[in-house]
C-alpha positions as CSV (number, residue, x, y, z in Angstrom):
1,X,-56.5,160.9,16.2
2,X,-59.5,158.7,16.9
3,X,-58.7,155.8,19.3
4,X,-61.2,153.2,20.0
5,X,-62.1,153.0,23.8
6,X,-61.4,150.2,25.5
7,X,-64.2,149.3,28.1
8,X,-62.9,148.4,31.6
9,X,-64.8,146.4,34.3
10,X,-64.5,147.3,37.8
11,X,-65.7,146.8,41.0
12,X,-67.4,149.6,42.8
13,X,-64.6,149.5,45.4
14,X,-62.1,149.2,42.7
15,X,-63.5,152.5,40.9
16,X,-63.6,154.3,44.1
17,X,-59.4,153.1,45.1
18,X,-58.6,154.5,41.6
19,X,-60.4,157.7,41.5
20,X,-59.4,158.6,45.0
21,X,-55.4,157.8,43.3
22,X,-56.2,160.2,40.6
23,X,-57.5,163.2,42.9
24,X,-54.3,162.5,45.2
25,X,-52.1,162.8,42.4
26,X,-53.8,165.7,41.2
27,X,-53.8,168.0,43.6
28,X,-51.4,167.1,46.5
29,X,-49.0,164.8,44.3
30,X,-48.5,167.7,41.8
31,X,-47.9,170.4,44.3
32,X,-45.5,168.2,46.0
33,X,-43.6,167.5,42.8
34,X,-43.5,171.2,41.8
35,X,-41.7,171.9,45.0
36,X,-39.6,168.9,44.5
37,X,-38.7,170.7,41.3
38,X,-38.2,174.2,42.2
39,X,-35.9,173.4,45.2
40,X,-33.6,171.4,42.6
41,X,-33.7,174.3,40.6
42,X,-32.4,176.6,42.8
43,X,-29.4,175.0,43.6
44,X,-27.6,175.6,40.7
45,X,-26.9,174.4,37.0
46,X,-29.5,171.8,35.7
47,X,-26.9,170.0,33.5
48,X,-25.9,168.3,36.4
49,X,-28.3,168.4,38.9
50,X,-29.1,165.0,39.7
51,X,-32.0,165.7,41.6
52,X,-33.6,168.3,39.5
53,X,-34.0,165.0,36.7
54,X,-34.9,162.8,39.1
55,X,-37.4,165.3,40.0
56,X,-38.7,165.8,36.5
57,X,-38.5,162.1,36.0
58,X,-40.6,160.7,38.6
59,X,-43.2,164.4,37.3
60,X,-43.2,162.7,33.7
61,X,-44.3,159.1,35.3
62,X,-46.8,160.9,37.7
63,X,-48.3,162.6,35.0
64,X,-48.6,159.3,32.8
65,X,-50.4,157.9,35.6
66,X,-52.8,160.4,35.9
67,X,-53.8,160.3,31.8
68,X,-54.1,156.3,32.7
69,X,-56.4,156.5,35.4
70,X,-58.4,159.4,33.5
71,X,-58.6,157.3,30.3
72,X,-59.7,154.0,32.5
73,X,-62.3,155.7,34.7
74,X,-63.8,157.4,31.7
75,X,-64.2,154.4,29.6
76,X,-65.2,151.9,33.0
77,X,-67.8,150.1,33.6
78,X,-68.7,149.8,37.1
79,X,-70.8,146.8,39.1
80,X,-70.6,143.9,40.7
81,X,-68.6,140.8,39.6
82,X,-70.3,138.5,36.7
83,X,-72.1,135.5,38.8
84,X,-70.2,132.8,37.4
85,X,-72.0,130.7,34.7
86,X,-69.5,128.4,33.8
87,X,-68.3,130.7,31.0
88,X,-65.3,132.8,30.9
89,X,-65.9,136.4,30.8
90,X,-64.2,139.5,32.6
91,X,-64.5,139.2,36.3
92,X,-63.9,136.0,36.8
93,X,-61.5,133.8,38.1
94,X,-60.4,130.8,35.7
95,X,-58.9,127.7,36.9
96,X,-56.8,126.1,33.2
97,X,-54.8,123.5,32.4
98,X,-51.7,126.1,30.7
99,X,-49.4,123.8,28.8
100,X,-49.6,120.8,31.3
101,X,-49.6,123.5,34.6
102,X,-52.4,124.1,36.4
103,X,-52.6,128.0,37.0
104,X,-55.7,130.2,38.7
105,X,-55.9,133.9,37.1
106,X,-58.5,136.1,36.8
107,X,-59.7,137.6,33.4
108,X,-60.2,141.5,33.5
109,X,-57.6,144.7,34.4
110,X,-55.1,144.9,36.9
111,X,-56.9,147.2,38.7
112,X,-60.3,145.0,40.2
113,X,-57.4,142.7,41.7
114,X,-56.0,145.1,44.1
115,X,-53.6,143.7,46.4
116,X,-55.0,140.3,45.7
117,X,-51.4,138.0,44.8
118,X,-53.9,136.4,41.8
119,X,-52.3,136.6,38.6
120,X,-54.8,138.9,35.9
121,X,-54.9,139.1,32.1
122,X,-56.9,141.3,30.2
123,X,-59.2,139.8,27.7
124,X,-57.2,141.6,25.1
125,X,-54.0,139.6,26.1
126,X,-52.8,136.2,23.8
127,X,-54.9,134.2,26.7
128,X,-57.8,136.4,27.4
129,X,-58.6,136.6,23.8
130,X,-58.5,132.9,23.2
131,X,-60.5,132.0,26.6
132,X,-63.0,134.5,26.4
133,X,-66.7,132.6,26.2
134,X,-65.2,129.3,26.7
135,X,-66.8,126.7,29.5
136,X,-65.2,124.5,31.9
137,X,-64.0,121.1,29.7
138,X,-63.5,123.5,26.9
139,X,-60.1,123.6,25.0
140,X,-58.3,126.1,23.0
141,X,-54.7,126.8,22.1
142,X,-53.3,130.4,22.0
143,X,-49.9,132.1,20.3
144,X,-47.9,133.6,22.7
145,X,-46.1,136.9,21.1
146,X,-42.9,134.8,20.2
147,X,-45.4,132.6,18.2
148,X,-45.0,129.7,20.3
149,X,-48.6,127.6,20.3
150,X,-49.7,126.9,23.8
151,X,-52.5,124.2,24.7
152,X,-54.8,125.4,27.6
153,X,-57.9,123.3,29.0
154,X,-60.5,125.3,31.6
155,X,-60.9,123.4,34.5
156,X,-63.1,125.9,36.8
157,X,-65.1,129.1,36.5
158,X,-65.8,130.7,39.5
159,X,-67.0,134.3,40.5
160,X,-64.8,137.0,41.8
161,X,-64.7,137.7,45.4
162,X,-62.0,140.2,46.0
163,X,-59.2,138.5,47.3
């Protein structure tokens, strides 16, 4: 079952948040669940136990976040944001002209953006793909997954500062 990796960018700060996530829900956020668990149990028949599977539910999303941030922080790549050159690349915030709309994003995972209220895409998405290595005055056009063509012009590069 080979998979190819998928190499993340992220801030030192950014890596440090996440893996601090992943040791919480490792140790304390399992044991807590467990409990969770084993009080529902003993209160009687599981078939209709409401909170024994809501319980085992939130366990099966805990433990999907925990083989996320594994696979992520295995396969980052940690340093500083790019110094914006003009070119689109992960890390940096892009100012584009999106089908007439001007819109401000930044191009790289979720997970650099922290509470930050900027819109991210990764450079796999429709628009990361088609962006990637172009410069400011540069136009493209991009399918969105229902096929539709949409016209985007960059406007601004600029580097990432964390907010």
């Amino acid at each position: 079952m080979a998979q190819d990796a998928t190499v993340t960018w992220l801030t030192q700060e950014a890596f440090d948040r996440l893996a601090a996530e992943l040791a919480e829900l490792s140790t304390h956020g399992r044991e807590e669940i467990a409990k969770r668990i084993e009080a529902a149990r003993e209160e009687g028949d599981l078939k209709e136990n409401g909170g024994y599977h809501a319980a085992k539910d939130e366990q099966g999303k805990q433990e999907a976040r925990i083989r996320q941030l594994t696979e992520l922080l295995r396969h980052a790549q940690v340093g500083e944001a790019p110094q914006s050159s003009g070119v689109v690349e992960p890390g940096t915030v892009i100012t584009a002209d999106i089908a007439g709309d001007e819109e401000r994003f930044l191009i790289g995972s979720r997970e650099i953006a922290g509470d930050s209220e900027l819109d991210v895409f990764s450079e796999q998405s429709p628009l990361g793909a088609a962006i990637l290595g172009l410069k400011v005055g540069d136009s493209t056009t991009y399918t969105t997954p229902n096929g539709r063509e949409i016209a985007v012009e960059i406007t601004g590069v600029e580097t990432w500062g964390g907010q």
